[in-house]
C-alpha positions in Angstrom: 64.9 65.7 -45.6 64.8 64.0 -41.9 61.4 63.5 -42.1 61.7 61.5 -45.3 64.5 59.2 -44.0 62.7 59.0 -40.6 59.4 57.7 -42.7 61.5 55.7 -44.6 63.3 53.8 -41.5 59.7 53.4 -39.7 58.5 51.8 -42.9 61.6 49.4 -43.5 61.7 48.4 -39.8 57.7 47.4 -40.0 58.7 45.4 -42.9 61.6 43.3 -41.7 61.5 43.9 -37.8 64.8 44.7 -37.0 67.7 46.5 -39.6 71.2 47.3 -38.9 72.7 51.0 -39.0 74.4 49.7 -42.5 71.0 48.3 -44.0 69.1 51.7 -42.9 71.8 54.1 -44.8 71.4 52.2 -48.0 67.6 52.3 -47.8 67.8 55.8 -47.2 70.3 56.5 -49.3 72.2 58.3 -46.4 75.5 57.9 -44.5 75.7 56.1 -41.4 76.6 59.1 -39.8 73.4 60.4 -40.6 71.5 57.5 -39.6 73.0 57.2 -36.3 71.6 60.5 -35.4 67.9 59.8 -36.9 68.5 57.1 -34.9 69.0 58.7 -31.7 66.4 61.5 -32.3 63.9 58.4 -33.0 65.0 56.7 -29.7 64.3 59.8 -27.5 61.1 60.2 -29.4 60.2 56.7 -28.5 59.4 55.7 -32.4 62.4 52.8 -31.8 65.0 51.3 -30.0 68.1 51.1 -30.8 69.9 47.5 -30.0 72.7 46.0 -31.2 74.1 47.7 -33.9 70.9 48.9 -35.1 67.5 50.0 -34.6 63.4 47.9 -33.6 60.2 49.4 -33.5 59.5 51.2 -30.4 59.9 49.3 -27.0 60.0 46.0 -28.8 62.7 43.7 -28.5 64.5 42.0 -31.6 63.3 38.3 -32.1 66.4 36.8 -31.6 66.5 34.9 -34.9 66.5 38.5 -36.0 69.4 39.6 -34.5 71.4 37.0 -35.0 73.0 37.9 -38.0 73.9 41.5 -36.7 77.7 41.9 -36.5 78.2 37.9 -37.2 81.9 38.3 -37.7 82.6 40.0 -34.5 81.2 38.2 -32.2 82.8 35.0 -34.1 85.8 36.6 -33.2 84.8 37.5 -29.7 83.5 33.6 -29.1 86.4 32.5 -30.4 88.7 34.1 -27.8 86.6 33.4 -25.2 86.8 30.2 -25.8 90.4 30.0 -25.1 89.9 31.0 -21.5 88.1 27.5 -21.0 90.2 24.5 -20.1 88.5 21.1 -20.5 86.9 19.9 -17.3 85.6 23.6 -16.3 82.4 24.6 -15.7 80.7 27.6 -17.7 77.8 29.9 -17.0 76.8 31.5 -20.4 74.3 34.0 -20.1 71.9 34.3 -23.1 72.6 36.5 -26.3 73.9 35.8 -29.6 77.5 36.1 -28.7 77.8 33.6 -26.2 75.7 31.2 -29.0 78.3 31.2 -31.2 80.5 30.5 -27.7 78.5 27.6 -27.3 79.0 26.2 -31.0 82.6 26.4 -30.0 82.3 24.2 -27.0 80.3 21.5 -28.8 83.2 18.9 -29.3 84.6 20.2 -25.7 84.9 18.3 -22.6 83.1 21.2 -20.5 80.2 21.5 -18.1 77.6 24.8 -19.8 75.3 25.8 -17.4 72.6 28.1 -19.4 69.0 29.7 -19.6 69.0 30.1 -23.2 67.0 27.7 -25.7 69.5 28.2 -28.0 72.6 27.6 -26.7 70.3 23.7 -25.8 69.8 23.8 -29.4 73.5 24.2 -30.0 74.3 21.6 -27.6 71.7 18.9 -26.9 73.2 16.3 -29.4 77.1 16.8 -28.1 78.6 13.7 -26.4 81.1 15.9 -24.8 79.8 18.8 -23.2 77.7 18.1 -20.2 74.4 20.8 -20.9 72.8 21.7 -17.5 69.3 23.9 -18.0 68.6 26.3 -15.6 64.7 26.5 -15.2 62.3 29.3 -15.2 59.5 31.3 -17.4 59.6 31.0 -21.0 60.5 33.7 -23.0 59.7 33.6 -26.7 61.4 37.2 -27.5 65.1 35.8 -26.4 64.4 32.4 -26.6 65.1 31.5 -23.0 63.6 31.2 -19.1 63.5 33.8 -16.6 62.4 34.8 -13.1 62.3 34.0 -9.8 62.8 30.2 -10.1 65.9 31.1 -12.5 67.5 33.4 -10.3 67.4 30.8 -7.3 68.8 28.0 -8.8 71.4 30.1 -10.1 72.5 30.1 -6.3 72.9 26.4 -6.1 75.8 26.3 -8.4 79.2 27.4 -8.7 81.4 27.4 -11.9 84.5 28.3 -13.0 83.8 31.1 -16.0 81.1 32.9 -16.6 80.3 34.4 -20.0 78.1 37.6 -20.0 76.2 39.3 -22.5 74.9 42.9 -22.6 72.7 45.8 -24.4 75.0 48.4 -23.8 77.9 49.2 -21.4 78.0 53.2 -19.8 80.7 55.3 -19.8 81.5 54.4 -16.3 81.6 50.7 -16.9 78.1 49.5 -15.8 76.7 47.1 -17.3 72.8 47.8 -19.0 69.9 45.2 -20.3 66.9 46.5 -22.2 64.8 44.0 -19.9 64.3 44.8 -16.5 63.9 40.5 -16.1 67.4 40.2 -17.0 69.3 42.2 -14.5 69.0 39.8 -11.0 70.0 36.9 -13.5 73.2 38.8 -14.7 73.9 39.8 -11.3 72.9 36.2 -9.6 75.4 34.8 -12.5 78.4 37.3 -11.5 77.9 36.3 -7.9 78.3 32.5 -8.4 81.1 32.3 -10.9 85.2 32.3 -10.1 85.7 34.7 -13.2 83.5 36.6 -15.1 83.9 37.7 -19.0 81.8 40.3 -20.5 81.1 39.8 -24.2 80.0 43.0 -26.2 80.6 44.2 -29.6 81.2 47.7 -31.0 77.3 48.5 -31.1 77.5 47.9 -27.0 79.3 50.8 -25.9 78.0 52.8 -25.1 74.9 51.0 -26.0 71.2 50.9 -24.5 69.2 49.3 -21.5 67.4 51.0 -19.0 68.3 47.8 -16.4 71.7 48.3 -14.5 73.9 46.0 -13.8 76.5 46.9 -11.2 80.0 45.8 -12.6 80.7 42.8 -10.1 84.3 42.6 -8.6 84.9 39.2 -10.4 84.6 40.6 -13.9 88.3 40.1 -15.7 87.8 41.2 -18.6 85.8 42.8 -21.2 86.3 40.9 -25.2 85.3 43.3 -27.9 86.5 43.7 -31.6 87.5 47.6 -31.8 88.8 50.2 -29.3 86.3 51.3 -26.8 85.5 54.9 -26.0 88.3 56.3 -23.8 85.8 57.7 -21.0 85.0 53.8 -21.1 88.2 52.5 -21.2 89.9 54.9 -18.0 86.5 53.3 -16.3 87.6 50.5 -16.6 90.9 50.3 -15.8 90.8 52.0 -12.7 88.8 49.0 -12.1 91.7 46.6 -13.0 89.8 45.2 -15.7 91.2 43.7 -19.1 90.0 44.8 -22.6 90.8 42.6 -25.4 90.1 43.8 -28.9 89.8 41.0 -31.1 
């Protein structure tokens, strides 16, 4: 019977690219218990990734449009909280992901500085007449719909702001933070080290999550905004840390 579902995820994930753990039970016809451990036996084998709440082909990474739409509620939630931290004249770094996009959407009608790499968060914000949108520069990246590098992580060091917004693939049970791009990990770091207070953003699916890059949990972080209760090995990490979780 595995070997059916497994050819039956493979086949659905060729078709639509990227599926959640939900989608892939009802095409199998399995529970999500079930398909979390396919899941996991597929990973280890290589035949996907799993990311955000679901599963991709291989070592391919979600087109962002893509993932989107993968736990949209919760990270509404999430944004929305975040958002409450910001008082009108900060700055604010936000990393790139789909959770600080909808944090951006928030801060449209805001009298903010957002300092960014992401594409879409310029989308979001190119027409406000509020927030002031600063572009970091760098290489183009189609997959997440943003710049990276060298030049990105530099210029990065030429600023300073008040918040900082982080996003993530997965978080470890001791607290560190992981990104399935190795291109990714000096700009998280570069963006912990130039902010006053850092915020990580991450959904249920992040903990404990994927990503073979680490990122070091910086001393600034305050506090972690998810929307359920974290795994306690997680948690005590965290804590002993001094660092907030809020549970949206």
């Amino acid at each position: 019977m595995r070997d059916l579902r497994e050819r039956v995820i493979l086949e659905h994930l060729r078709k639509v690219g990227v599926a959640t753990v939900t989608e892939l039970a009802t095409v199998t016809g399995s529970s999500v218990a079930t398909i979390r451990r396919d899941l996991q036996q597929l990973d280890r084998t290589g035949a996907v990734r799993r990311a955000h709440g679901g599963a991709v082909l291989g070592e391919q990474d979600a087109p962002f449009a893509s993932v989107v739409p993968v736990n949209r509620d919760a990270k509404r939630r999430i944004a929305a909280r975040a958002a409450e931290l910001i008082q009108d004249g900060e700055s604010v770094l936000l990393d790139i992901g789909t959770t600080t996009l909808h944090l951006a959407r928030i801060l449209l009608d805001r009298q903010v500085t957002v300092i960014t790499a992401s594409l879409a968060i310029y989308d979001a914000l190119r027409d406000s007449h509020s927030a002031h949108l600063v572009m970091l520069p760098g290489d183009y990246d189609p997959v997440y719909r943003s710049v990276s590098g060298p030049l990105t992580t530099e210029c990065l060091r030429l600023i300073r702001a008040d918040h900082a917004f982080l996003g993530v693939s997965g978080v470890s049970t001791n607290g560190d933070l992981r990104d399935t791009t190795m291109a990714q990990v000096p700009i998280k770091q570069a963006i912990s080290e130039v902010s006053s207070e850092l915020t990580v953003l991450a959904d249920h699916s992040k903990f404990p999550g994927t990503g073979v890059g680490r990122v070091t949990l910086p001393p600034n972080v305050a506090r972690f905004i998810t929307d359920d209760e974290i795994p306690e090995q997680t948690a005590s990490a965290l804590a002993a840390q001094q660092v907030e979780v809020v549970v949206v």
